[in-house]
C-alpha positions as CSV (number, residue, x, y, z in Angstrom):
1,X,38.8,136.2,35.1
2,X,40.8,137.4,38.1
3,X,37.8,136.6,40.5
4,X,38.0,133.2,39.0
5,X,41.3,133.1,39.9
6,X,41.3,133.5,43.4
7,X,38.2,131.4,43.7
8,X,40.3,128.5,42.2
9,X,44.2,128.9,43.7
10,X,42.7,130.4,47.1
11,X,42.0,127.4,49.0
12,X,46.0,126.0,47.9
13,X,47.4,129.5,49.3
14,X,45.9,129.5,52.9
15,X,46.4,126.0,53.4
16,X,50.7,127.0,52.4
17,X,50.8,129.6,54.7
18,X,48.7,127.3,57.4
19,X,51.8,124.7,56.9
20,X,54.6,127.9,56.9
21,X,53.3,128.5,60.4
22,X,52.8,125.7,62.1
23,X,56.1,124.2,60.7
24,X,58.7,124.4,63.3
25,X,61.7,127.0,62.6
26,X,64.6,125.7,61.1
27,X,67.8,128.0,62.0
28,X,71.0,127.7,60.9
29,X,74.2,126.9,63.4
30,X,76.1,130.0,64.0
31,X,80.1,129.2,63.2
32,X,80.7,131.8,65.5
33,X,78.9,130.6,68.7
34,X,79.4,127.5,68.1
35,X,82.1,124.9,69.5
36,X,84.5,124.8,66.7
37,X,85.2,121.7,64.2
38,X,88.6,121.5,65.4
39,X,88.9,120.8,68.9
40,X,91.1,124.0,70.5
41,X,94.2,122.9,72.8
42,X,92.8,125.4,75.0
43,X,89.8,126.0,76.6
44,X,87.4,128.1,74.4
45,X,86.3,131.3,75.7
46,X,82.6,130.3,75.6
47,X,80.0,128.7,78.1
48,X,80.8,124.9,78.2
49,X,79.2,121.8,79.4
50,X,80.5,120.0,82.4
51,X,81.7,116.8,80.1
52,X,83.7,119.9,78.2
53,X,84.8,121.7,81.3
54,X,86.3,118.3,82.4
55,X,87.9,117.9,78.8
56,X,90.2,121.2,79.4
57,X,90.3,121.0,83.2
58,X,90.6,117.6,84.8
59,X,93.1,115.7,82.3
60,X,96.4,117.0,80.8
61,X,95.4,117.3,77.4
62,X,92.2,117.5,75.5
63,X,93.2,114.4,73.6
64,X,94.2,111.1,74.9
65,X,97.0,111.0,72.7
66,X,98.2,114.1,74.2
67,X,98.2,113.1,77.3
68,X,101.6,112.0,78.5
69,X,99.4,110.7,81.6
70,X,97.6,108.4,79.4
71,X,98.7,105.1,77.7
72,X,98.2,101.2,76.3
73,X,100.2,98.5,77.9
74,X,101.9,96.1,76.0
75,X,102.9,92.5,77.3
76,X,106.0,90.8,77.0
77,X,107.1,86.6,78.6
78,X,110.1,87.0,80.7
79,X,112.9,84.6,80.5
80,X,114.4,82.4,82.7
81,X,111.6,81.5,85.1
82,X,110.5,78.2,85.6
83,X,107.1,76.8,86.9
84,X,107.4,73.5,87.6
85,X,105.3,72.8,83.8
86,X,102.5,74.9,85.7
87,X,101.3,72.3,87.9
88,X,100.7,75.3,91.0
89,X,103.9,74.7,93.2
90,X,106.1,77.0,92.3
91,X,104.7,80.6,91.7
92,X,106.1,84.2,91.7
93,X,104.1,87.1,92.1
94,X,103.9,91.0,93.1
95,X,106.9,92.1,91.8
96,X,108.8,95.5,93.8
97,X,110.2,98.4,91.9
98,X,112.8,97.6,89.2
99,X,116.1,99.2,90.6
100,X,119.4,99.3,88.4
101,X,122.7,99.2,90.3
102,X,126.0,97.4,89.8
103,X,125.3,97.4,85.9
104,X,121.8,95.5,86.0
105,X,118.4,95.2,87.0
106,X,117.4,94.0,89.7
107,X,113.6,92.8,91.1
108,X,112.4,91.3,94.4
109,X,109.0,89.1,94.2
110,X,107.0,86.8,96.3
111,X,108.0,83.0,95.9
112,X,106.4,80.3,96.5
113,X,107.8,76.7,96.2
114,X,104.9,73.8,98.1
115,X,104.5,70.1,97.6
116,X,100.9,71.2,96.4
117,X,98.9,74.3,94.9
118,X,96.8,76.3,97.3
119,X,93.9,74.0,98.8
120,X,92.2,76.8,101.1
121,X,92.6,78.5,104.7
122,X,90.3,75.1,106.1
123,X,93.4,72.7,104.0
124,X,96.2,74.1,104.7
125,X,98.8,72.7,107.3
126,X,102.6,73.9,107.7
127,X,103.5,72.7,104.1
128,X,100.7,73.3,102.5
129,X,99.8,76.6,101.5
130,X,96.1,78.0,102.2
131,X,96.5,81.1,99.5
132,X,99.5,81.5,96.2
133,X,101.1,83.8,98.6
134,X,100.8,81.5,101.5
135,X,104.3,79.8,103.0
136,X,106.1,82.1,100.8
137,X,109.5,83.6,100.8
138,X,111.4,86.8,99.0
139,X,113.7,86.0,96.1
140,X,115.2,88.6,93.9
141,X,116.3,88.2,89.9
142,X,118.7,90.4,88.1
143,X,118.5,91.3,83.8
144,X,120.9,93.1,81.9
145,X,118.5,93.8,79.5
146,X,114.4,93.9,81.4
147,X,113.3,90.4,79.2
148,X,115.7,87.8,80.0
149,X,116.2,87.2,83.9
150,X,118.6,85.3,86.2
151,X,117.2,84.2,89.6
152,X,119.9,84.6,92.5
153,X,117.9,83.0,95.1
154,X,116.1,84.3,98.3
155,X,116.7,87.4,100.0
156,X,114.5,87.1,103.4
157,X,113.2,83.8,104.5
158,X,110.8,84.0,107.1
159,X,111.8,84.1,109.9
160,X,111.6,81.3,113.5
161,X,108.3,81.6,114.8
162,X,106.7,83.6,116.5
163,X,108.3,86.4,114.8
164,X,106.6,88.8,112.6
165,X,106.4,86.7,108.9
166,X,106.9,83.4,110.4
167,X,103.9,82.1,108.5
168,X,104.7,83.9,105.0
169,X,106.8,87.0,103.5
170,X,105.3,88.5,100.8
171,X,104.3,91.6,98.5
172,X,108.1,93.4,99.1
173,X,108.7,96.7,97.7
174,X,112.9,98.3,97.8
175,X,113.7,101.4,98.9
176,X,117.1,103.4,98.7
177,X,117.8,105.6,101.5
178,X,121.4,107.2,102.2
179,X,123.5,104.5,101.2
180,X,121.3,101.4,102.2
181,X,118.4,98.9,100.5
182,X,115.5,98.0,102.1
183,X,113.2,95.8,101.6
184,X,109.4,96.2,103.3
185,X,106.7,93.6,103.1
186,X,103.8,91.9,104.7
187,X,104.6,89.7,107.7
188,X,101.8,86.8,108.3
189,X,101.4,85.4,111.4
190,X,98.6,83.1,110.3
191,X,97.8,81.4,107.3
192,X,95.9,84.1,104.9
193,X,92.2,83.8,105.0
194,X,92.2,82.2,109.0
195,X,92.2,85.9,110.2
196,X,91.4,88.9,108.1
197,X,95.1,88.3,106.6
198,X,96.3,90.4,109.6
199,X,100.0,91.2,108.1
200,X,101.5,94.3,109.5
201,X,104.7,95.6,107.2
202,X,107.7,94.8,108.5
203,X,111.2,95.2,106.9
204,X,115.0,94.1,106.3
205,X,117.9,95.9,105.3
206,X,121.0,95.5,103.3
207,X,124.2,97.3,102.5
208,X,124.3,95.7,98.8
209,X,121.1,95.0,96.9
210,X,122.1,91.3,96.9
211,X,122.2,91.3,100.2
212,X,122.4,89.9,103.1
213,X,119.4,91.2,104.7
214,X,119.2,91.8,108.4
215,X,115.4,91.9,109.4
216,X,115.1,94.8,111.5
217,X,112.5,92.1,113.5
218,X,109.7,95.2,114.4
219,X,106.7,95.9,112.9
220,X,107.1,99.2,110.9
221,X,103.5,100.0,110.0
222,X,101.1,98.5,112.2
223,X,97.7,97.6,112.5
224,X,95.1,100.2,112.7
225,X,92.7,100.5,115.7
226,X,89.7,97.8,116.4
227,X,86.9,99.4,113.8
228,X,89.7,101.5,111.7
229,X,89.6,100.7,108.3
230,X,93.2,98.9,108.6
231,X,92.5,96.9,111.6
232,X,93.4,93.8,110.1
233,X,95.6,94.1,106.6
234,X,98.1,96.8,105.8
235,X,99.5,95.0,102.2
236,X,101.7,96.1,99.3
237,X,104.0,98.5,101.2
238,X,105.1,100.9,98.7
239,X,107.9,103.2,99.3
240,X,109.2,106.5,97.6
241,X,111.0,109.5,98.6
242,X,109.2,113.0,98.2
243,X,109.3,116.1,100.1
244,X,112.8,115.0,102.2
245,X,110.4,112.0,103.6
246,X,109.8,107.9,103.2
247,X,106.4,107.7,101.9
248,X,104.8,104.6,102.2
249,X,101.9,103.6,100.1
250,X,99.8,100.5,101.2
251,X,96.6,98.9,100.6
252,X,93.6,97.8,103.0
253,X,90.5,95.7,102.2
254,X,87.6,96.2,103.9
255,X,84.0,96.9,103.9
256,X,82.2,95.7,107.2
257,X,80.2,91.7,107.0
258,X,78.7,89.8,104.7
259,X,79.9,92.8,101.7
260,X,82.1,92.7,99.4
261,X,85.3,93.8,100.3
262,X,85.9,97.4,99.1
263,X,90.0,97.8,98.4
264,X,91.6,101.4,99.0
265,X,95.1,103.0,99.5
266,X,96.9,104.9,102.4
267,X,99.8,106.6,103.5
268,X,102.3,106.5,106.5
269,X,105.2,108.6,106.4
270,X,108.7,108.9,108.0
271,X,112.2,110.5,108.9
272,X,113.8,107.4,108.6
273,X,113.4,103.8,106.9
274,X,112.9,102.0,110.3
275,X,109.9,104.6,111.7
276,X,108.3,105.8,113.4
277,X,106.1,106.0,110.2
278,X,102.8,108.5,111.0
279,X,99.6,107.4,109.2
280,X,98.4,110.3,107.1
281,X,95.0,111.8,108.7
282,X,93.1,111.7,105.1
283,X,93.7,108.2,105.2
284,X,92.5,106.3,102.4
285,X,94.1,108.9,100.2
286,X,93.3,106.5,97.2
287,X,89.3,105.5,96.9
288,X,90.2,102.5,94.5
289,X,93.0,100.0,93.8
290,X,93.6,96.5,94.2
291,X,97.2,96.7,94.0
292,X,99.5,100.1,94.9
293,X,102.0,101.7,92.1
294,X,102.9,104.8,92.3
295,X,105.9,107.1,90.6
296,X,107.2,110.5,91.0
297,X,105.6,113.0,88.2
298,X,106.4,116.6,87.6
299,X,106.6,118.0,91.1
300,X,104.2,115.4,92.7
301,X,103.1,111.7,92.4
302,X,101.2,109.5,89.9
303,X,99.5,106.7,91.0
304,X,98.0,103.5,88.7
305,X,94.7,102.4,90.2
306,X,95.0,99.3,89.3
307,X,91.3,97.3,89.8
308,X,88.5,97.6,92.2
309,X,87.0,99.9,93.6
310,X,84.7,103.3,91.7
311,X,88.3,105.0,89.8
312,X,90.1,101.3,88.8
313,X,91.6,101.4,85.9
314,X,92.9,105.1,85.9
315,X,95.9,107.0,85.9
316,X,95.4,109.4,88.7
317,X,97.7,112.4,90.0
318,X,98.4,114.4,93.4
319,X,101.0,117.4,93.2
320,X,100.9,117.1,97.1
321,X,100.9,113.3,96.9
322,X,97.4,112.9,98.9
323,X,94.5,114.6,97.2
324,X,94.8,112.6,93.8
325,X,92.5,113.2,90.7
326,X,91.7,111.0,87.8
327,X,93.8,112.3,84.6
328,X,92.9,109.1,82.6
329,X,91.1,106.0,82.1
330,X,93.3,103.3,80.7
331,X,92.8,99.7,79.2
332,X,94.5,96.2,80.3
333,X,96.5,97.8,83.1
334,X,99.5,96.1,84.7
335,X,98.6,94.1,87.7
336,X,100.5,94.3,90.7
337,X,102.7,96.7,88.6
338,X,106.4,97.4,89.5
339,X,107.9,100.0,87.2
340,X,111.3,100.7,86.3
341,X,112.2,103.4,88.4
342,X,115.0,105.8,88.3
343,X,114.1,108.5,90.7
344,X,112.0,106.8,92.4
345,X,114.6,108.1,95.3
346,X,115.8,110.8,94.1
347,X,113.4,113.2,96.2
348,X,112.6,115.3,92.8
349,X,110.6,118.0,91.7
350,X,110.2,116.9,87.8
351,X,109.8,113.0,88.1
352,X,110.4,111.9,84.8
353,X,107.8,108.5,84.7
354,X,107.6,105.0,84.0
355,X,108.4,103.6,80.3
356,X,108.8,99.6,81.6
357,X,108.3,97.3,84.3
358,X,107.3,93.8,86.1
359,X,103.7,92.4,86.8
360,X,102.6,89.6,87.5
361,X,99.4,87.6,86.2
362,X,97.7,85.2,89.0
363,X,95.3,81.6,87.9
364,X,98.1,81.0,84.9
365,X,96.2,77.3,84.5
366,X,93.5,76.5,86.4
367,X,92.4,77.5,90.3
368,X,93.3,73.9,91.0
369,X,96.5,74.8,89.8
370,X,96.7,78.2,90.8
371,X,100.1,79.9,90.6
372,X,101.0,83.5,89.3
373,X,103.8,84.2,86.8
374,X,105.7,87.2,86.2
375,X,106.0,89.3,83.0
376,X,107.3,92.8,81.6
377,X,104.6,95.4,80.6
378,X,105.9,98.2,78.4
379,X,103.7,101.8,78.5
380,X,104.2,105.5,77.7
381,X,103.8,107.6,80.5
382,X,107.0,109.2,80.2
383,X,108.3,113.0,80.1
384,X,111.3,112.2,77.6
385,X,109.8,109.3,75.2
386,X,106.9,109.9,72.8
387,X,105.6,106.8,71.3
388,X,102.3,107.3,69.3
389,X,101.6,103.7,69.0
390,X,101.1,103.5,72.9
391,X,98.7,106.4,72.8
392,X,96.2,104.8,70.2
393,X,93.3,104.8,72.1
394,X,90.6,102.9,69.6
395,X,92.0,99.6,70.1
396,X,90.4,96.3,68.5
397,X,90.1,92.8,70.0
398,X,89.2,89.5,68.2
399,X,85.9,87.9,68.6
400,X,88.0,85.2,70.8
401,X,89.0,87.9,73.4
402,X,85.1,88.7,74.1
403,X,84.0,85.1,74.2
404,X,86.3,84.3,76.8
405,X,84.4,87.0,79.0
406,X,81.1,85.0,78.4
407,X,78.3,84.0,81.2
408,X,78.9,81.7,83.8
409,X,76.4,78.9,84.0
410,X,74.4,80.1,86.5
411,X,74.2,83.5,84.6
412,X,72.3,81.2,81.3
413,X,70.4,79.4,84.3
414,X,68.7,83.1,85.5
415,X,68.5,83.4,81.7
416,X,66.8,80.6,80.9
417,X,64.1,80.8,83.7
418,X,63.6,84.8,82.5
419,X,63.0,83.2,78.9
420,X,60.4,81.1,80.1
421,X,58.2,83.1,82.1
422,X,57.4,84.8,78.7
């Protein structure tokens, strides 16, 4: 009986131990060794891969909502503005620094009031403009309260030709510095698009922040050297105080012919507001930006990278102000972003960050209409406010929002022609 047995249940028994080992080997995870449910506020003492060593080492926090370098931006119409019902001649744009003094706020801006919307470099004549910041002025605004503003008018013309600006003031930033205001911005000589915008910085000052303003009639940050990478624009002069000095932010585009032009941001410092300013040797000290805000944080200097380039759209941070690294990648970021700014020049060592400020938004119609309006962002990147609602970080947009980033028609024409080779 026994023999009969194997004879019969043999064949089933080899071929389970044939399937035992040739089935792979299933282990269990060790809770021990491995990375633990709940993610540690510090780095685990255990091996780590490099998206994991980048988690504890190159942002702030482990979590974006930890992250007081991190935020959403939130959107607010200003009031008190007009723009002619849209129609493109009347546009304000790249707002400075907010400032408050003599119990309000106060914001300098391009303006730009022409008989017609921009028609073009080729188009344009002495009235009308080639560019939105083309034949432009600087007017100022003042707020008691950062939403509804009161506009008080310009504060530097330009100036008789052929001084520097004649052709168009634009993109001012403010600076404080012992007592005085001034006010630094691009001075074109030409109408923008004729010449490589070639607009050194120049600046005016004031005793009051409504002026008047005496323009110091010098170029303060000049153009670099034939073949330098700011030969021909040095835009969106920046200034804050840090380490006893002015430091001057500023962008260039460049790139070489027939590319795209690759946008990046530099440094000049100086002893005093009217220069010499030095041009920092690391120059570009910012890879990416279209547009230059920066603040005072901790002991350094944060910086928004606001559009083009490989790091846009992130939150970057240099203790030394020059060698900046990304500590976070952010979502519908200001444009052209000038935060309120309390110590901006202060010269401090714990730089408390931005909470609120003015941007602008260009093409508010139509490119035949093009103008740019102004409007208040609110964020969270702030030592002394904690707002969880500005550190959600899984946010949701309507069907609408996407469709309105759909393919152009020549996009559905490749499309099309694709589809029909198949």
């Amino acid at each position: 009986m026994f023999s009969t047995f194997i004879q019969r249940f043999a064949p089933l028994f080899l071929l389970g131990f044939l399937a035992a080992a040739c089935s792979p080997k299933v282990t269990t995870p060790d809770p021990v060794t491995s990375f633990p449910f709940e993610l540690p506020d510090t780095r685990p003492d255990r091996p780590l891969s490099r998206a994991m060593e980048r988690n504890y080492t190159a942002y702030p926090a482990p979590r974006p909502e930890e992250n007081e370098l991190f935020s959403q931006f939130r959107y607010t119409k200003l009031e008190g503005f007009d723009y002619n019902n849209g129609d493109g001649t009347i546009s304000r744009r790249d707002p400075s620094k907010v400032i408050f003094a003599n119990g309000k706020y106060y914001v300098w801006y391009t303006y730009r009031n022409t008989p017609t919307p921009p028609k073009g470099a080729d188009a344009s004549t002495e009235t009308i403009p080639s560019s939105d910041w083309d034949l432009s002025e600087i007017w100022y605004a003042t707020s008691k309260d950062g939403f509804t503003w009161e506009e008080q008018g310009v504060a530097v013309a330009r100036p008789p030709k052929p001084q520097v600006g004649w052709r168009s003031v634009t993109t001012c930033d403010i600076l404080e510095w012992k007592g005085k205001y001034y006010l630094y911005y691009q001075g074109f000589m030409e109408a923008s698009g004729k010449r490589g915008d070639d607009c050194p910085v120049a600046v005016s000052y004031a005793d009051s922040p409504d002026g008047p303003w005496t323009p110091a009639n010098q170029v303060v940050i000049p153009n670099g050297p034939e073949g330098a990478w700011d030969q021909y624009s040095i835009h969106d002069p920046y200034p804050l105080v840090h380490d006893g000095k002015i430091y001057i932010y500023y962008k260039s585009d460049f790139g070489g012919a027939n590319k795209t032009l690759v946008r990046m941001q530099g440094l000049a410092t100086a002893d005093d507001p009217l220069g010499p300013f030095t041009k920092h040797p690391l120059n570009p000290v910012i890879n990416s930006g279209h547009e230059t805000t920066l603040f005072p944080w901790r002991e350094g200097i944060a910086a928004l990278v606001i559009k083009d380039g490989n790091e846009h759209f992130t939150i970057q941070y240099a203790e030394d102000g020059v060698n900046f690294d990304i500590k976070s990648i952010v979502k519908l970021m200001p444009t052209a972003a000038g935060p309120y700014l309390p110590d901006a020049f202060t010269d401090t060592k714990d730089g408390r960050g931005i909470t609120w400020g003015i941007s602008h938004i260009t093409n508010a119609t139509t490119w035949s209409q093009n103008h740019a309006v102004l409007l208040r962002f609110d964020c969270d990147l702030s030592q002394d406010v904690h707002d969880p609602e500005m550190k959600k970080h899984n946010t949701y947009y309507k069907p609408d929002f996407y469709y309105k980033h759909g393919l152009s028609k020549a996009q559905r024409e490749r499309i099309r022609k694709a589809n029909t080779k198949q």
